[in-house]
N, C-alpha and C positions, 0 to 999 in steps of 0.2 A: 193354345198360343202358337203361331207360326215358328217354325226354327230359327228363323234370322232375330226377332223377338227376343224369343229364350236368351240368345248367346246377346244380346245388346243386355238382358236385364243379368245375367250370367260378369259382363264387363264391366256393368255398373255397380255390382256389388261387391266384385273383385277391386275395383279402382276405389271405393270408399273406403275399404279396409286397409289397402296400402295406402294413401293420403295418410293414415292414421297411424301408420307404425312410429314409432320410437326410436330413439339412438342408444343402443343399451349404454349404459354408461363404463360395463367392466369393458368391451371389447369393441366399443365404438364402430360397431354395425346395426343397421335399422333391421328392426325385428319384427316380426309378426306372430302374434300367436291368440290362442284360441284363449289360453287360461291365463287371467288373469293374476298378481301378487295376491288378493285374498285367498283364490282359487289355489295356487299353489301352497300358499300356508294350509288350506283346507284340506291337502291329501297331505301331507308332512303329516300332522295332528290325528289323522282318522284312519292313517296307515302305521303309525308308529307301534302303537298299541298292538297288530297285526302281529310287527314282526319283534316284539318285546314277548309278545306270547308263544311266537312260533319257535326264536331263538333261542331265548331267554339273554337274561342280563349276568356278566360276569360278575358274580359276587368278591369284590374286591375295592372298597368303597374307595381308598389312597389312589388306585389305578384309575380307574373312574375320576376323580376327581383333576386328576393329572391331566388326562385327556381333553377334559373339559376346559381346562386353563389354557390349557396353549392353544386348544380351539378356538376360544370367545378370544384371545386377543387378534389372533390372525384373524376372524371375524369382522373387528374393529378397524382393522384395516384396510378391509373391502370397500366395495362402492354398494355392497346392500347392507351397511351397520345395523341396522335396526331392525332386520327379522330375527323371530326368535329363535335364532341359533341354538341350535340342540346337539351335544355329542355323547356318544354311548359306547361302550364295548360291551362286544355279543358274546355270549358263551358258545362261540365256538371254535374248531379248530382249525379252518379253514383261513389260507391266506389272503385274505380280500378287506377291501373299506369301499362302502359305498355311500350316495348320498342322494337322499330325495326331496322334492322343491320345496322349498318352503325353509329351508336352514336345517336339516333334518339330519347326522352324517352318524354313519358309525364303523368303529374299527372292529375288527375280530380279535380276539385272543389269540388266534391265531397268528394271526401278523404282529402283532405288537412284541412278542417270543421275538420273531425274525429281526425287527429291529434293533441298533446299537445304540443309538445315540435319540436325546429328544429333537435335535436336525432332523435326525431321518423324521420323525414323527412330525414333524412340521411340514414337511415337505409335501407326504401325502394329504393331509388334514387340509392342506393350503389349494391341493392338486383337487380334492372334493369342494371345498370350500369355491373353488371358479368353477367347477358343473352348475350352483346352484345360483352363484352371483351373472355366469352368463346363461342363464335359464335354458340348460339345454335339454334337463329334465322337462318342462314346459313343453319345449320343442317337440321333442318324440313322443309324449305324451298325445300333441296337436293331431301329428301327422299319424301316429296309431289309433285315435279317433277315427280319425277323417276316413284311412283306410275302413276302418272293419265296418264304418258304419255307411261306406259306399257314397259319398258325400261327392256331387261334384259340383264345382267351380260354382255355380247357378244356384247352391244350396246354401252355400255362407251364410250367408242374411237371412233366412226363413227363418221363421217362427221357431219353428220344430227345434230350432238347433238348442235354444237355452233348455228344453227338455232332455233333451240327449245329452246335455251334457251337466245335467243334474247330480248323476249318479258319479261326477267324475273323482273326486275323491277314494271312490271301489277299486279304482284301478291303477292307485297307486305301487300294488304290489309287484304289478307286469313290470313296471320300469327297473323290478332286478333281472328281468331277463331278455331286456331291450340293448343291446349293443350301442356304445355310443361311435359315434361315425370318427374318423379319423381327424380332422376337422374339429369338432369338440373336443380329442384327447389332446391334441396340440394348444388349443385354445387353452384348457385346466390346467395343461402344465405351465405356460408361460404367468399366467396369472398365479396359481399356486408358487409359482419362482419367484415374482412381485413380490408376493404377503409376505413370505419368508423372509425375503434381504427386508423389507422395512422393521420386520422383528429382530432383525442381525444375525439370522442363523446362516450357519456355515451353506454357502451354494452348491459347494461340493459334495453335500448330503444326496440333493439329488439325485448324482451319478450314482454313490451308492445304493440308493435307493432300487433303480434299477437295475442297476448288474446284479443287487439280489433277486429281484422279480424274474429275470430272464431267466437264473438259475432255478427258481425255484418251480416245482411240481403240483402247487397249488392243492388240489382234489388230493393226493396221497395221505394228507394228516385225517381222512374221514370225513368230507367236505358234506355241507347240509347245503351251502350256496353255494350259487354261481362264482369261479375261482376267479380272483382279482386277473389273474392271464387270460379269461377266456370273454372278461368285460371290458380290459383296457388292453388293445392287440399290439405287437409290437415293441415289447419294451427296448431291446437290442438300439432299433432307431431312435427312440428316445433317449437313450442312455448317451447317446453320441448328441443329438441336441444338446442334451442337458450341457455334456461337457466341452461344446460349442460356446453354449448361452456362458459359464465359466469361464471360459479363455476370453469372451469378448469383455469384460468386466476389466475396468482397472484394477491394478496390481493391491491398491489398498482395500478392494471391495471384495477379494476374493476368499479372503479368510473369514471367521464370525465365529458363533457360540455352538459347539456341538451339545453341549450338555449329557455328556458320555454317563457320566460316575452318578446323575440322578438319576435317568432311564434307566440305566443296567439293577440301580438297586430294588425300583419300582416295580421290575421284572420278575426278581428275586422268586421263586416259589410260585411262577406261572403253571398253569396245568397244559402241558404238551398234547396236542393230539386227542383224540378220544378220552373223553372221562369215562371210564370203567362203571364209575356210580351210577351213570344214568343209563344203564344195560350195555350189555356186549352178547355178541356168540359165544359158542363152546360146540362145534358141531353143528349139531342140528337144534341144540337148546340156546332159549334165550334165558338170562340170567340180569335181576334187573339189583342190584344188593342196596340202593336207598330205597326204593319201593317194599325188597323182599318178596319178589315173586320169581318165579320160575314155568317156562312151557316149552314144550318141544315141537318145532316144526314140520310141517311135513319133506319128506326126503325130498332130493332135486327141485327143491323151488328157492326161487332167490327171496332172498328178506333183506328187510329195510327198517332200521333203527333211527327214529328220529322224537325230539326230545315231545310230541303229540302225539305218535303211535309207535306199534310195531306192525307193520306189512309182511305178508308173504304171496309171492306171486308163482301160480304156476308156468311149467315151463310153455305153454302154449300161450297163457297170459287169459285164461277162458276163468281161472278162476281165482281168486285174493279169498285172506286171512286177515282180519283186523282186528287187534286190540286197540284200547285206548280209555282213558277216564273220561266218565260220563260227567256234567255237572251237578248233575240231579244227584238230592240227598237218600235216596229211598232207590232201590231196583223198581221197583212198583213203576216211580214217576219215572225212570229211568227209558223203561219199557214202553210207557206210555208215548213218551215223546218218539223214543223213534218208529213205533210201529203208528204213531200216527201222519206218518209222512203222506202225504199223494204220490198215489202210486200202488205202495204194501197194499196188499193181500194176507191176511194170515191163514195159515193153513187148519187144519183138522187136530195136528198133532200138539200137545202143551203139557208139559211134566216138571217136574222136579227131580232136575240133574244133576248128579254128584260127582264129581271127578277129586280133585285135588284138593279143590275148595269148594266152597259151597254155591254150586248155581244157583240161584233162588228165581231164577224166570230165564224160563226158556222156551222158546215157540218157532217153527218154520215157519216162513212167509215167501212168497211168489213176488214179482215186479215185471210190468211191461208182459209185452204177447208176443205169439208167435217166436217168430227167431230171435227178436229179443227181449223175450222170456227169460229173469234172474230168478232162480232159486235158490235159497240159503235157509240157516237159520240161527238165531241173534240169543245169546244167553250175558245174563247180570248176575255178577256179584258184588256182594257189597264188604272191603275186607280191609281191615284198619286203619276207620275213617274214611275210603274212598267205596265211588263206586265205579266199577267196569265193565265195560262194553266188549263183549265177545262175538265177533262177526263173520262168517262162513258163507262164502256167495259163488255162484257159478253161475254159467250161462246153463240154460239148462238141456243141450245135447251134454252138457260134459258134467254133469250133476252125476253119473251113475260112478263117474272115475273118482272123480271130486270130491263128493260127499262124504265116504269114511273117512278121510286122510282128515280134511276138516272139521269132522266131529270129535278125531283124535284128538287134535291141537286144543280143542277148544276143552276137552275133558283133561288134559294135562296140566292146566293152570293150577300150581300148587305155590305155597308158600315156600321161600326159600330158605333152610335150614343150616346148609354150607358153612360154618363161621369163617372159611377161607375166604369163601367169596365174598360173605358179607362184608369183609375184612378191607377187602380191594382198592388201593390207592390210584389214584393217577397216575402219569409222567409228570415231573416239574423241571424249568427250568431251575439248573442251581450254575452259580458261579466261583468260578477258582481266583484267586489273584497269586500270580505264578512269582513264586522264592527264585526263579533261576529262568536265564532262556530256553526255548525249547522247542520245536517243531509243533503244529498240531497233534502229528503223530505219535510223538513221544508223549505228549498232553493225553492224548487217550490210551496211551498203557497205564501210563500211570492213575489216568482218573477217567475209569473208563463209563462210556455213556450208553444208554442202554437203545440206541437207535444206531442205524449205521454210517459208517465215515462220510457218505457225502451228506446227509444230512447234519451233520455237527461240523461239515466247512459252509455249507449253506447257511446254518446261522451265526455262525461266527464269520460270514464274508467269506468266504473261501480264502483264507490266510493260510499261503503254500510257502513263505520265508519263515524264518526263526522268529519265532514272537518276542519279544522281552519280555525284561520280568517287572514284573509291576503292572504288567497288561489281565484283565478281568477278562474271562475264560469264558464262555457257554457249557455246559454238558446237561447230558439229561438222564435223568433215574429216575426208577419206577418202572410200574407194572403196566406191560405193554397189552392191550386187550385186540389188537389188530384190528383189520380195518371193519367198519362200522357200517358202510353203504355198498349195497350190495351183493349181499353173502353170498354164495352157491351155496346151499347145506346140502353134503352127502348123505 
């Protein structure tokens, strides 16, 4: 087809698709987009699961429940009532909330600690709740298609595109590491501000909300996700909006319902920071006390603790250590599945390996040629009621360095004995309600908390006047396990 052609049928598909946009209704601008409201209910639903598995869910059914209520009524008040809004809190400790299309939102335990009041928790819940009512998940989603899959202008309309974007659903998980543009965090806030004032909650929540975000360090509590600072930029500026959008409000709209003394007690017994239970370091050993297993890492390589595996990477990055739970009930089928990937090769060598526990299959295998060429080799065991995948891989110029350090690790996997560490509790939040005024300061001689001071003004707002009395406290106690991503082991 001649060029002038191309670009006439290139204009013509382009001008049918705009004829065709829509007025969104939260933010009364015409839209365009590739995925449709089924479509976005369709990854909400097929990615949830994703990240319910990879997080896990905060075992705390009242906390849950709570989040849920004051989600679905701000919900209600949107201009997309009727998708299946869904909220969750993740067990983790990281301070973020995010949300995926389709009505999809969840907070961290993380952030929920950082919070005072159920305002503040409105506020943000309200701030996700307009990502998903002005589709801006939708949006990036389009336009990170369109990118990766080289799509131009002239391709809209082809055939081809309802193929390619069959699988879109898959790629629901990227949109946690999509940025949203400036533009849509201004958008979610002013809408999140709407939902809020027709629930009656304090506006002034907002500001607070953000002067803790700006304060806060996100990633230092052991972050598994992307930190709520590094997906919504700028708080500082917003924080002044917010208390802009406050001063412009008459004087009777400015006050509402913080709902302080519910949230604070819902709080009550949060787990701060890394859970211990679900492994920690010690050095160079990992230490896992609800599993009850124990292994030791190879020296100078960083490890990585997350609630699907344990990693260790060497310092060149030529070669990784994987544990992890298989689903298969049998080592046998266990083995089977993975040495039957495309690809493996298994080697000459197959025995029965005894370290700490009992290997029951173990065999080397090769992957890919030439330079890159993976050599490793993968051993199961099968050890109360689960089964584990032990995994030793290098590139194979670096297989001669690689190799024993990783058949170390791999032979260390022993049960964990320790009753101390079995023993191992969290941090929690716990709270004071204070007999007398007193400074923060003098609040943590007297009830001291087992993180340090800027962190216990961070979650108490950074309160540098004399508190009173009668005012409900933050501190944190318990067993601190340090941080969790990342490690250098010596």
């Amino acid at each position: 087809m001649p060029a002038i052609a191309c670009r006439l049928v290139a204009f013509g598909a382009l001008a049918a698709l705009l004829t065709g946009c829509a007025t969104n209704p939260a933010t009364g601008k015409r839209q365009l987009s590739l995925v449709s409201e089924q479509q976005e209910i369709q990854i909400g639903r097929q990615t949830d699961p994703q990240i319910v598995q990879q997080y896990g869910l905060y075992d705390d059914p009242d906390l849950a429940a709570y989040v849920d209520e004051i989600g679905q009524r701000l919900a209600a008040e949107s201009e997309r009532p009727d998708l299946p809004w869904t909220f969750r809190v993740l067990d983790d400790p990281v301070v973020n909330a995010f949300a995926l299309p389709g009505g999809f939102i969840y907070m961290t335990r993380g952030i929920m600690a950082h919070f005072s009041s159920e305002a503040e928790l409105a506020a943000v819940l309200g701030h996700e709740i307009g990502h998903v009512t002005a589709r801006h998940g939708a949006d990036r989603l389009s336009k990170a298609q369109l990118a990766n899959l080289g799509l131009g202008v002239g391709m809209i309309a082809a055939p081809e595109l309802a193929q390619a974007f069959g699988g879109l659903a898959q790629s629901g998980l990227q949109l946690l590491f999509l940025q949203h543009s400036r533009d849509d965090e201004r958008e979610a806030d002013a809408l999140g501000f709407r939902y809020a004032q027709l629930e009656n909650y304090d506006p002034g929540a907002f500001v607070d909300v953000f002067r803790m975000l700006s304060a806060s360090s996100g990633g230092s509590e052991g972050a598994r996700l992307p930190t709520y600072l590094s997906t919504h930029p700028h708080p500082e500026e917003r924080m002044q909006t917010a208390q802009e959008r406050v001063d412009a409000l008459p004087p009777e709209q400015r006050a509402g319902e913080r709902g302080q003394e519910r949230h604070m007690r819902l709080i009550e017994d949060v787990i701060f920071g890394p859970d211990p239970r679900q492994g920690f370091f010690q050095g160079r050993d990992f230490v896992h006390p609800d599993l009850a297993f124990r292994l030791t890492l190879p020296s100078g390589w960083t490890a990585f603790n997350t609630r699907s595996a344990v990693v260790a990477l060497s310092p060149d990055e030529d070669a990784m250590f994987q544990l992890m739970l298989a689903p298969e009930e049998t080592t046998e089928a266990a083995a089977r599945s993975f040495y039957g990937q495309q690809g493996i090769q298994l080697g000459q060598s197959w025995r029965d390996q005894r370290g700490g526990l009992a290997l029951e299959q173990e065999r080397y295998f090769s992957a890919g040629t030439g330079e890159q060429q993976i050599l490793g080799t993968a051993a199961f065991s099968r050890y109360d009621g689960r089964t584990y995948r032990l995994l030793g891989a290098a590139r194979s110029n670096a297989w001669n360095d690689a190799g024993r350090p990783l058949q170390e690790t791999i032979d260390s996997f022993a049960q964990l004995t320790d009753r101390r560490l079995l023993r191992v509790e969290p941090q929690r939040v716990r709270l004071v309600t204070l007999d007398r005024p007193m400074t923060l300061e003098q609040f943590n001689i007297r009830y001291p908390s087992d993180v340090p001071m800027e962190t216990l003004r961070r979650l108490n707002h950074h309160l540098e006047d004399t508190i009173p009395r009668g005012t409900q406290v933050k501190r944190i106690v318990g067993f601190d396990s340090g941080e969790q991503m990342g490690v250098k082991l010596q």
